[in-house]
Every structure is written in structure tokens, then in C-alpha cells.
C-alpha positions as CSV (number, residue, x, y, z in Angstrom):
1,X,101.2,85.3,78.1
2,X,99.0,85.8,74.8
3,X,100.0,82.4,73.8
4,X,98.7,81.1,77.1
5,X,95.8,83.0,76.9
6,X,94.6,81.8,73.5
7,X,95.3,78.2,74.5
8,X,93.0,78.6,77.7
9,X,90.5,80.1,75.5
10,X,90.0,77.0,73.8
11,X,89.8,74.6,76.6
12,X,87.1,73.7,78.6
13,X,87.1,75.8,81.9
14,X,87.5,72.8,84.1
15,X,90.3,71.3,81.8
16,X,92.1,74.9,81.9
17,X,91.7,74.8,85.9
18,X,93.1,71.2,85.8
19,X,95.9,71.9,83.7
20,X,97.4,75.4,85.5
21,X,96.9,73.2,88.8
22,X,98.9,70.4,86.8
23,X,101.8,72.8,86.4
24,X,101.6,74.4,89.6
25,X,102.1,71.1,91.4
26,X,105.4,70.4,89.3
27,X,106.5,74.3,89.9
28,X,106.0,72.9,93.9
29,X,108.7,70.3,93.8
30,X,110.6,72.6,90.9
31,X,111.2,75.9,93.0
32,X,112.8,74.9,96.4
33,X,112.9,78.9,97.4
34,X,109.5,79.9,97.0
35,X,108.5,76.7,98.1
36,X,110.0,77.7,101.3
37,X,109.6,80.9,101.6
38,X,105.6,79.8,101.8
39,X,106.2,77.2,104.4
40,X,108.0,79.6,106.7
41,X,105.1,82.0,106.3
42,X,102.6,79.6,106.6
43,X,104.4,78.2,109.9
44,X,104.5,81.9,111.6
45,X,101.1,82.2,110.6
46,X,99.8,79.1,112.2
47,X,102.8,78.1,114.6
48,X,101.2,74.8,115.5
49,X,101.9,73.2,111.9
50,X,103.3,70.8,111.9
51,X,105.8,69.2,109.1
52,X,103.4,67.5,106.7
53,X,100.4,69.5,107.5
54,X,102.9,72.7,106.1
55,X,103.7,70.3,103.1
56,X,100.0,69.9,102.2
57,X,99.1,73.2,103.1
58,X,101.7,75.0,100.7
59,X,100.8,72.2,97.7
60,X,97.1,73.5,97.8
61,X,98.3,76.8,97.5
62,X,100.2,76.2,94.8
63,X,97.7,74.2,93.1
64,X,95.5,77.7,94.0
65,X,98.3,79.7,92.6
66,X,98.3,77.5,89.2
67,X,94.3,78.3,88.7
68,X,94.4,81.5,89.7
69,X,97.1,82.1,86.6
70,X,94.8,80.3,84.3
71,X,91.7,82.9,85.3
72,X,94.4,85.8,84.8
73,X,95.0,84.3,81.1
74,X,91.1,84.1,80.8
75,X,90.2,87.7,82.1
76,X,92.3,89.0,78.9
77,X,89.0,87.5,76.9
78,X,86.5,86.8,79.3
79,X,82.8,88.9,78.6
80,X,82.3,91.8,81.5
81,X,79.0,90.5,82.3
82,X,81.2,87.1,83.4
83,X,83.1,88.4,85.4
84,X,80.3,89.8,87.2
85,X,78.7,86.7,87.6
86,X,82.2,84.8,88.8
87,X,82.5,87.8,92.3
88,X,80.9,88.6,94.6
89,X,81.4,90.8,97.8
90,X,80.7,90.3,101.4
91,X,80.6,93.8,103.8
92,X,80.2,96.0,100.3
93,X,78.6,98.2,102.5
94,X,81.5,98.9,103.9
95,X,83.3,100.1,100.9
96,X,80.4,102.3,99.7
97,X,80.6,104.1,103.0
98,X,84.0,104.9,102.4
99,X,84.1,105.9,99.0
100,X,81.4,108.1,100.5
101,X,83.1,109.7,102.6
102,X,86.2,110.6,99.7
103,X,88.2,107.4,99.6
104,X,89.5,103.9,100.7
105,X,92.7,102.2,101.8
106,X,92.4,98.3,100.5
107,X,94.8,96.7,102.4
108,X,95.1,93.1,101.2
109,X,97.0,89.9,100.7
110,X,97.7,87.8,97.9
111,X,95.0,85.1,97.4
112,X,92.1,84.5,95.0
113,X,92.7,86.8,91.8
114,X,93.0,90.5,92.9
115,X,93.3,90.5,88.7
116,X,89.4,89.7,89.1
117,X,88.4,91.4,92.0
118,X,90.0,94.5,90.3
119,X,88.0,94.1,86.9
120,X,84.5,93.3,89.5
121,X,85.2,96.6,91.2
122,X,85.6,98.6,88.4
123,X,82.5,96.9,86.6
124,X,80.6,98.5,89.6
125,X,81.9,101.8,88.9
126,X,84.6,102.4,91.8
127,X,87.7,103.9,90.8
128,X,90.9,101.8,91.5
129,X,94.5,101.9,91.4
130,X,97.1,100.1,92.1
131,X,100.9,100.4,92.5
132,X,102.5,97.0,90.5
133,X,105.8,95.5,89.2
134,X,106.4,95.3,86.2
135,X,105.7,92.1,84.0
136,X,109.1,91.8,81.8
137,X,107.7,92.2,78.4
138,X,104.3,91.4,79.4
139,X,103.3,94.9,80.6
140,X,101.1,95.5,77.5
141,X,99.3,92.2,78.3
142,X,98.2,92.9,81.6
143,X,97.5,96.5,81.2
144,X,95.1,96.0,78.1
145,X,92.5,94.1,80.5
146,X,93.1,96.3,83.4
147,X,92.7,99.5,81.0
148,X,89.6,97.9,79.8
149,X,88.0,97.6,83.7
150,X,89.0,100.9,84.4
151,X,92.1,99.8,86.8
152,X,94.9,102.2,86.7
153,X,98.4,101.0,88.2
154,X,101.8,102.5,88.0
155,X,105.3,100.9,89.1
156,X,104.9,104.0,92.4
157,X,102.4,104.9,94.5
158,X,102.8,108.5,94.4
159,X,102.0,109.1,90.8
160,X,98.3,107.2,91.4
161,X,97.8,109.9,93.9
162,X,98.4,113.3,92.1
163,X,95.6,114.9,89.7
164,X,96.4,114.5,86.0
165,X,94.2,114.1,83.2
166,X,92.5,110.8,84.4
167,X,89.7,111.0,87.7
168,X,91.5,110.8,90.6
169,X,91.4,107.2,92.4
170,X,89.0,107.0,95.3
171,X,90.0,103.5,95.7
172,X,93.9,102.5,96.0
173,X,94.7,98.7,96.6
174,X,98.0,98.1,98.9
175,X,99.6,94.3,99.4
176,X,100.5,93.6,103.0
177,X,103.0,90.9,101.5
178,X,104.5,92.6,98.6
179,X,107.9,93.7,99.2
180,X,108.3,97.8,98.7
181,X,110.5,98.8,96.0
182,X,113.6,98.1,96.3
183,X,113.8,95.8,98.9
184,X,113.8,91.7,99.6
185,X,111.7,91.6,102.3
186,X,108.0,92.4,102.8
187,X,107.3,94.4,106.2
188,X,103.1,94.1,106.8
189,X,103.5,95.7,110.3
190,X,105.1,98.4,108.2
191,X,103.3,98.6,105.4
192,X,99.7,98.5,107.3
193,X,101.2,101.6,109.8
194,X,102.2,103.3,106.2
195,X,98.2,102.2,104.6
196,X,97.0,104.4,108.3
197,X,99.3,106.7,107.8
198,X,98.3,107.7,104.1
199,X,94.2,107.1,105.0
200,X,94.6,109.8,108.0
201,X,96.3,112.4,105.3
202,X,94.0,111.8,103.0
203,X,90.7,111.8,105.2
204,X,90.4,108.2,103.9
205,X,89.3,104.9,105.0
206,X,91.3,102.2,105.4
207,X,89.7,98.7,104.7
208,X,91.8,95.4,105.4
209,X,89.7,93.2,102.5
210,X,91.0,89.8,101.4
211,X,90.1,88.0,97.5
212,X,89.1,84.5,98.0
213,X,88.4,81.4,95.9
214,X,85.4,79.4,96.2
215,X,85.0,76.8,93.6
216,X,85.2,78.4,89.9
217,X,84.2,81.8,91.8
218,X,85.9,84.6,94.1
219,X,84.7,86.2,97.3
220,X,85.9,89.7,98.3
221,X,85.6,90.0,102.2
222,X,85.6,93.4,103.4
223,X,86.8,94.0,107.4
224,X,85.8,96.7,109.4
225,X,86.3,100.2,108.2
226,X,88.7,102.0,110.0
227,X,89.4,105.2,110.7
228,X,92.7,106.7,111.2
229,X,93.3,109.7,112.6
230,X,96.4,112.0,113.3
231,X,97.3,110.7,115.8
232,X,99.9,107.9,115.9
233,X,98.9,105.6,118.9
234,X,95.0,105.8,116.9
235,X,96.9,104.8,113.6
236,X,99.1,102.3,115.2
237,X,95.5,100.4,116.8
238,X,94.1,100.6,113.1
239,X,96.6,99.2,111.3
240,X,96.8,96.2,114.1
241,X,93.5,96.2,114.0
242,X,93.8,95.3,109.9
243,X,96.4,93.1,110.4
244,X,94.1,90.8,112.5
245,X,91.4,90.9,110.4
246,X,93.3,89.5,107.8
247,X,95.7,87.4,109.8
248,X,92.2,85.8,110.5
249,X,91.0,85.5,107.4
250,X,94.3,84.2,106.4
251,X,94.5,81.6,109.1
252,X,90.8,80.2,108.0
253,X,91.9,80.0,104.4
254,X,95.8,79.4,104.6
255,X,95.3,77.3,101.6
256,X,94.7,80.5,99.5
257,X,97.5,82.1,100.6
258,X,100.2,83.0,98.0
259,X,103.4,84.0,100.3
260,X,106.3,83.6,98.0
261,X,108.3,86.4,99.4
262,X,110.3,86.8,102.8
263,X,108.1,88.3,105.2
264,X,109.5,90.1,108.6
265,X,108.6,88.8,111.4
């Protein structure tokens, strides 16, 4: 990863972009399992699909995976003032009303560079965390830049929830199609119910949001803020209700979409 990083620092943007999207195209036709994997999501996503639209469809996102690499390589050097310049947020109104009332719930997907959107949020002074995997001997790498935005992440959820001697997070960023740990498969009906779940304990928000490219730039898209309470038929219509946001989202920019792991149906 350094050594990628210091060879995209001395490219051209635009020949770095080129070049991850390069090797992301080979890493298509290379990797049979993800590359299926991404087609069967794609296809339950949009049913109507048909064989070569999937094929195109899952090559951009590749390609979009590729660049999206090349901007994580970039953020371990890029200036903080750049990184505001490269996102900007749609519905931020929404997210100051929740960290006004105590915290939020970002329930997303993988697309864009959540890598970017994490450094823009904490550039603007919001506290985030963020349960990851681990990045076999690359974990010093990725948590140097993330230190330096002020994103905190741990391999479990529960330790970014309990007091210790850093602020609290007001902000915790959950990945409708990331498998838990410890399993194969990702379970977004699941996982959203779980998001609800953990807002209404907390007195939270929970904000479906999504990270999309557009051009050499991201767009963070923030749903409607929900509200879940104690009870479980008013958590189950909120974490539906995020679903369909991004399901919609998803479906508009299926492109972007990065689903490399099994999903449940």
C-alpha cells in the first residue's frame, strides 16, 4: 500500500484514475467469484437485467472500484483543504439535526470512497467511527490517514460505543453489505433492523446515506432521518424505510455499486 501510494503521488491524477481503472478491468475477467457475486446482486437489485446489460454494468463498477483504490492510495497524502474541495453533501441538514439531538446511525453501502467521505466528515468536525476488517499488514497504513481526520474504527462495534479516553462517537457508520463477523454472507434486512435497533437504545438517529462518485469528486446523499422507537413494528418500518432509500439510490447508480460479497436474499 505505501508503495502504491508513492507511485500515485507522482502521477498525474487523471493518469492515476486511468491506470487503477486499467487494473480493475483485468481484476474483472481475473476474479470469476467476485465477479459473480456482483452480478447476482446486481440482478436481484434490478431483476429486469438482462445478460449483457449485468456484464457492462458490473465492468463499470469495477472500473469504479479500481479508481476508488487509487483516491484511497491518494488520501494517505492528499492536503485537508482537498479533500474538502473533492465532497460535498446533499441533505447535511439532516445529519446536523441528528447529531443535535445526541447521535446518528449511517447506514450505508459500498460505493464512492467511504475512505473520503469519512476524512470530509471529520474535516467538518463530526465525530465518526467505524467498525472495519482488518487490512493484513496494512492496518498501520489505513489508520494513519483515518487517525489524522479524526475517524476512529475498531475490528467490533461495541468497543466504539463505550466511554474511554477518546470523545465518545456521535456519529457510527454501519455497511448494509458487509458481512458481520464471522460469517459469509451479508444480511441488509438484518443488519438495517440491528442499525434501528441500536438508534432506539441509544436515542439516536438513524440515516440511510449513500457515497457517490461524480467525475474526480464524491457526493454524500443523506435520506430521511428516521426515528426509531421501542417499539419493534416502528423499528421494523424504519429500517425498511432505509433500505428503500438506498435500494433507490442504488438502483439509479448500480454502476457505483461494489457488491463483492454474498448477499441474502
Amino acid at each position: 500500500y505505501r508503495g502504491g501510494a508513492s507511485l500515485v503521488a507522482l502521477l498525474p491524477e487523471a493518469t492515476a484514475r486511468a491506470l487503477g481503472r486499467a487494473v480493475a478491468q483485468a481484476c474483472w475477467h481475473l476474479s470469476p467469484r467476485r465477479r459473480t457475486r456482483l452480478m447476482q446482486n446486481l440482478k436481484r437489485l434490478v431483476p429486469d437485467l438482462d445478460a449483457r446489460a449485468l456484464g457492462r454494468t458490473s465492468r463499470a463498477a469495477f472500473a469504479g472500484f479500481g479508481e476508488s483504490v487509487v483516491d484511497t492510495l491518494r488520501l494517505s497524502s492528499v492536503r485537508a483543504l482537498d479533500v474538502e474541495q473533492h465532497v460535498r453533501f446533499e441533505g447535511w441538514e439532516r445529519l446536523e439535526e441528528g447529531l443535535a439531538d445526541g447521535g446518528v446511525i449511517l447506514l450505508g453501502a459500498h460505493a464512492g470512497n467511504w475512505e473520503w467521505a469519512g476524512a470530509a466528515l471529520g474535516r467538518r468536525g463530526v465525530p465518526l467511527a467505524a467498525p472495519v476488517r482488518r487490512h493484513r499488514g496494512a492496518d498501520r497504513f489505513f489508520g494513519a490517514f483515518r487517525k489524522r481526520f479524526g475517524v476512529r474504527t475498531h475490528g467490533r462495534l461495541a468497543p466504539l460505543l463505550t466511554r474511554d479516553e477518546e470523545p465518545r462517537a456521535r456519529a457510527l457508520a454501519l455497511f448494509l453489505d458487509r458481512a458481520a463477523f464471522g460469517r459469509a454472507t451479508a444480511r441488509p434486512a438484518r443488519l438495517a433492523l440491528g442499525a434501528a435497533a441500536l438508534a432506539a437504545r441509544r436515542g439516536w438517529s438513524l440515516l440511510p446515506a449513500l457515497c457517490l462518485r461524480e467525475g474526480a469528486r464524491y457526493r454524500i446523499v443523506f435520506g430521511p432521518r428516521l426515528r426509531p422507537s421501542s417499539s419493534r413494528e416502528a423499528r421494523v418500518h424504519d429500517a425498511r424505510a432505509a433500505l428503500a432509500f438506498l435500494e433507490t439510490q442504488l438502483r439509479a447508480h448500480r454502476g457505483q455499486w461494489f457488491a463483492f460479497e454474498s448477499l441474502e436474499s
